[in-house]
N, C-alpha and C positions, 0 to 999 in steps of 0.2 A: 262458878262462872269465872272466866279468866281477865284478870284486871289487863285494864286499859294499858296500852306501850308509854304510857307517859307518865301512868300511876307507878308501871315497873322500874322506872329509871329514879322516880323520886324515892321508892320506897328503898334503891339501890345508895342513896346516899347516906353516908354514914355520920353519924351522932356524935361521936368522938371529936372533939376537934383535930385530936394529930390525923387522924385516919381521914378527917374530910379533907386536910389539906392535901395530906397524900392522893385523895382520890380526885381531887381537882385539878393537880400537877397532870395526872396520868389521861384525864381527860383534856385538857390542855394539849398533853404528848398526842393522842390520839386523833385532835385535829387537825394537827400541824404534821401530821403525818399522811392523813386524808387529803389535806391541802395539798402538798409536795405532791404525792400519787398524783390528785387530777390533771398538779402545774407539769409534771413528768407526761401525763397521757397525752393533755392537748401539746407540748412539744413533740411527742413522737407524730402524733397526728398531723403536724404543720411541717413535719419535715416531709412524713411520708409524701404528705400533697404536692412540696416541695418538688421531689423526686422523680415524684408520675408526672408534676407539670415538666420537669426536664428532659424526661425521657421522652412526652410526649413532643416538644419542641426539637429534641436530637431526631427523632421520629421523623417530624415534616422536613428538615433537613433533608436527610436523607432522603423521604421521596422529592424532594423538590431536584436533589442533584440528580436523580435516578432517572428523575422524567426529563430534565436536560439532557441525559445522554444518551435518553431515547430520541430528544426531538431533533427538530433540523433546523440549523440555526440560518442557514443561507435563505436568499431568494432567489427565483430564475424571473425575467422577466422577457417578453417578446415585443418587437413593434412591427406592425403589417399596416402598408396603405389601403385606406377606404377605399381607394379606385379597384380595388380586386372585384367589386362589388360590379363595377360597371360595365365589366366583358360580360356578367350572364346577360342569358336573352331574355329571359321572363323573370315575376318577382318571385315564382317559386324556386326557380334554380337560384334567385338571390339569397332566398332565404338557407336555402341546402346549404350554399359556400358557408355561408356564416354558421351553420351548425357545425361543418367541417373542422373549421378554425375554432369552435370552442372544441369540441371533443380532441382536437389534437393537444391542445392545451392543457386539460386535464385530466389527458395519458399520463405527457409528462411532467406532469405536478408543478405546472405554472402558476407561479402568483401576481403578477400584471399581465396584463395586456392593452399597449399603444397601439389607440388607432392614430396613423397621422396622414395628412393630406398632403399630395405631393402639390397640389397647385399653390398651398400656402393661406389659404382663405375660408378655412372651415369653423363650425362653431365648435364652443369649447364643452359644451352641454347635449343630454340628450334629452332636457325636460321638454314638453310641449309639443306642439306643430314643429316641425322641420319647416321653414318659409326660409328663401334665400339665393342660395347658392347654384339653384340647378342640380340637374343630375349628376354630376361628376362629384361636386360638395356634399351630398346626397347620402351616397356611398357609405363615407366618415360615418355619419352619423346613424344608417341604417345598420353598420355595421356592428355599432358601439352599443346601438339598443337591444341588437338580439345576441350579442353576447352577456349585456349584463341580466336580460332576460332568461336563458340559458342557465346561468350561473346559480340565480335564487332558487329557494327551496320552494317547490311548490306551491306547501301550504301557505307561503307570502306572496305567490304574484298577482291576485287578485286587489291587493294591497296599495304596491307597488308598479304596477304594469296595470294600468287603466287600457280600453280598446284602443288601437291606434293603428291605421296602416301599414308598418312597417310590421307588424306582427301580425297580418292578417292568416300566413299560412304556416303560423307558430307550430297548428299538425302534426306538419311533415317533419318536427324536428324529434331527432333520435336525441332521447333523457342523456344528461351528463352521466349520473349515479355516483355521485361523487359522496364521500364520507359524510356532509352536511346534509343531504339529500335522504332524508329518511323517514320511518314511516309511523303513524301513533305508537304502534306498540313497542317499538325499541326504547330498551335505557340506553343511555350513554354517557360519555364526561361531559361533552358540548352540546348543544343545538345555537340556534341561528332562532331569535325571534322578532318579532316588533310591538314596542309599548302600547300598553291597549289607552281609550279613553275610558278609563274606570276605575275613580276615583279612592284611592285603598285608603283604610285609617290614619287618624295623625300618627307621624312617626312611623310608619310601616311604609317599603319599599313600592314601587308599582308593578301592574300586572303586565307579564308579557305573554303573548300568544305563542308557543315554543313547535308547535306541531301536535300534543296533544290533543286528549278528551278534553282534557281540563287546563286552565288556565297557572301561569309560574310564576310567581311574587318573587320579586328582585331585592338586591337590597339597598337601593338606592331610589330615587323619585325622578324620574326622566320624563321630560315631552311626548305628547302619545304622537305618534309616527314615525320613530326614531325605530330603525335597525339595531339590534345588538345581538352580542352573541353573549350567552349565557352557561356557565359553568354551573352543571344540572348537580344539585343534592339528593341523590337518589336515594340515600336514605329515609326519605320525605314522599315518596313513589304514593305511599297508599291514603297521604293525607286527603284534604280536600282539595287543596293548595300545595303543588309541589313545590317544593324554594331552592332560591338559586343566586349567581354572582353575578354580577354584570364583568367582563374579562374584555381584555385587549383583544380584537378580529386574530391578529398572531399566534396569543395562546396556544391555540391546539396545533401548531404546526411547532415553535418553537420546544414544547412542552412536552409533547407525546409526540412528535411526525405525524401529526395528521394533517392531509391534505384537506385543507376548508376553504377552497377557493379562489377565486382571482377576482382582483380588484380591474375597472376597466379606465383609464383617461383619452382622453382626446387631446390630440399633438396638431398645431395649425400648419407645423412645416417639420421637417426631417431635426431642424437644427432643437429646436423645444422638445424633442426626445429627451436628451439630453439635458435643457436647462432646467427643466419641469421635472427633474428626479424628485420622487415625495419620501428619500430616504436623506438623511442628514448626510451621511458620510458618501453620497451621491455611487454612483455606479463605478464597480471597484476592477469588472474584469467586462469590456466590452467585444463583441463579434460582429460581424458584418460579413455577409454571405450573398456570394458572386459569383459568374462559373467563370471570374480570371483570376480569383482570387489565390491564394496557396493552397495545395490538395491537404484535406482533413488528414490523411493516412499520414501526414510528413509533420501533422501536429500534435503537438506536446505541451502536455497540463501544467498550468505556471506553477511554480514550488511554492507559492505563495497561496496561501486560502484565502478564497474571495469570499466575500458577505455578500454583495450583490452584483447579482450578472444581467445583461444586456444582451441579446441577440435579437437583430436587425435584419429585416428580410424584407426584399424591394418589390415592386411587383412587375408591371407586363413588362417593362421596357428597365427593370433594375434600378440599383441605387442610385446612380448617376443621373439617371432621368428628373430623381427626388433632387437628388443635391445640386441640378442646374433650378432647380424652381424656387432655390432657397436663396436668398438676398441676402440673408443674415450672416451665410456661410462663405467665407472671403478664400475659397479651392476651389480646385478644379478633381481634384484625386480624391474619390471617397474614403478608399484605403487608410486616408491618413484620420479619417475619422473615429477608427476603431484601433486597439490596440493587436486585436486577430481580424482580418481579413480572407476568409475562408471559401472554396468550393469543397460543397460536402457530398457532392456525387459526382467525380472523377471519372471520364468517361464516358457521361449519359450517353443513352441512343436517344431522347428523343431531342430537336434543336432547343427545343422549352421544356421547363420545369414549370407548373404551377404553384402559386405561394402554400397552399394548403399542400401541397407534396413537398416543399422545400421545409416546412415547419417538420414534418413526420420525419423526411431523410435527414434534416439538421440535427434533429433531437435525441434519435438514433444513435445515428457515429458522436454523438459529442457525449451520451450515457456512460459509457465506462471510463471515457477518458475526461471526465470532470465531477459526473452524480455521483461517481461511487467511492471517492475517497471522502475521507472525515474532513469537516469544514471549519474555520473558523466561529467560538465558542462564540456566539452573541445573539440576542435578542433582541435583536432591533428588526 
């Protein structure tokens, strides 16, 4: 029978005194050699880790600059009067203009849209009953509702968009289809959800409703009726619980160009277009479009990259009509309100243009001579 590993090392020691010292030195040498090796392995090992954590950090670098110079750092922004609202005859051809004016919108990958009143006296909200102003006032606000209705993602407007008159012939409106707009079974980078009420573990994020089957655990604890848009871990697809980032609404436009959206304000006069910019470095290249304005063909893109733009479109009776109702605005000349004053269909045949045809023909001639160069780098 084979003696015990403990019996062999003992009966391996020698008798001898010279010889056990010697074989105590060598075992000594043989620790301190085993020792080094391990302190040797776990250095190689805390470098390695070192390295991959490096490479992995140069890594997200680089996608971070890569998706910057994919995304689009500018904004475009539009302002159209409520009062457009009040030439239809019925509330269905009300509702149509207003569908017009978003799908024009998110052709061309508008991220605002002001409504403002040219009387001067509209509300600043679209929550609740509309009560107030009459039908002229009316307008503003019908108009602000069924575009920010429009704009949300389906599976949120039950949500959001309780019954209300103003969207009673919601129907007739032809889908945005916009990149947010999508359907359970898609992965993607983003969605668009709202915080559930249901209650997740201590120290674990909240749930959000994203458009799936199944519910997307965030990583942060948010108020349940809060909108967010959330940066989908799709690596997480087939858990029970897919998880995600709670991300600035920008993210997917500044980061990758994806178009996610428009944001909607209400403006109580022409002149609060303008003050009411909800960007810090406020509105950096403005338009205003008139058919006495300069002919688009004779304009020329400023050598300067603008961050955020401004185009301004009057309605039945033009800008002038807005800028006598404004108090606030101490001119007489709109012109001087903008730094381009434009007509961008030179020549019409017919004596009027409608706002929803001045949005499409503005947007057009103004594509290659401002969308299509490279913009100033910034994420705001």
């Amino acid at each position: 029978m084979e003696a015990p590993m403990y019996a062999k090392k003992y009966s391996e020691r020698p008798t001898n005194p010279k010889e056990l010292i010697k074989w105590k030195n060598e075992k000594k040498a043989r620790k301190r050699k085993l020792k080094e090796e391990k302190l040797l392995a776990q250095m190689k090992k805390k470098k390695e880790e070192e390295q991959a954590e490096e490479t992995q950090n140069i890594k997200l670098v680089e996608e971070e600059q890569t998706q910057k110079t994919k995304g689009r750092p500018y904004t475009v922004s539009i302002a159209v009067p409520g009062s457009i609202l009040d030439n239809a005859l019925t509330p269905e051809l009300r509702t149509y203009l207003a569908g017009q004016i978003a799908r024009a919108a998110a052709v061309f990958n508008v991220d605002e849209i002001i409504v403002f009143d040219e009387s001067g006296y509209t509300e600043k909200s679209t929550d609740g009953e509309f009560k107030g102003i009459g039908k002229h006032g009316h307008g503003n606000v019908q108009l602000a509702r069924i575009l920010q209705y429009l704009e949300c993602p389906q599976y949120l407007r039950k949500v959001f968009f309780p019954q209300h008159k103003d969207l009673q012939y919601a129907g007739l409106l032809n889908p945005l289809y916009c990149p947010h707009h999508m359907r359970a079974e898609e992965q993607t980078p983003y969605r668009e959800g709202v915080v559930l009420n249901k209650p997740p573990k201590e120290g674990r994020g909240s749930f959000v409703n994203v458009g799936l089957l199944k519910d997307c655990q965030i990583d942060k604890h948010l108020k349940a009726g809060l909108r967010v848009t959330v940066k989908m871990d799709n690596s997480t697809w087939d858990r029970k619980n897919v998880k995600g980032v709670v991300v600035p609404p920008s993210q997917p436009r500044t980061h990758q160009g994806l178009y996610w959206g428009y944001t909607v304000r209400l403006a109580n006069s022409l002149g609060t277009v303008f003050e009411e910019c909800p960007y810090k470095e406020m509105y950096d290249l403005t338009i205003g479009t008139s058919d006495t304005g300069k002919s688009v063909d004779q304009f020329e893109a400023p050598t300067k990259e603008f961050r955020h733009m401004l185009i301004v479109f009057g309605g039945m009776h033009g800008l002038s009509a807005s800028l006598e109702c404004d108090e606030t605005l101490d001119m007489d000349d709109p012109s001087l309100l903008f730094q381009h004053y434009l007509n961008t269909c030179p020549g019409q045949g017919s004596s009027t243009i409608r706002t929803e045809e001045a949005i499409l023909i503005t947007m057009s001639a103004l594509r290659q001579k401002l969308f299509s160069r490279p913009k100033a780098n910034d994420d705001t």
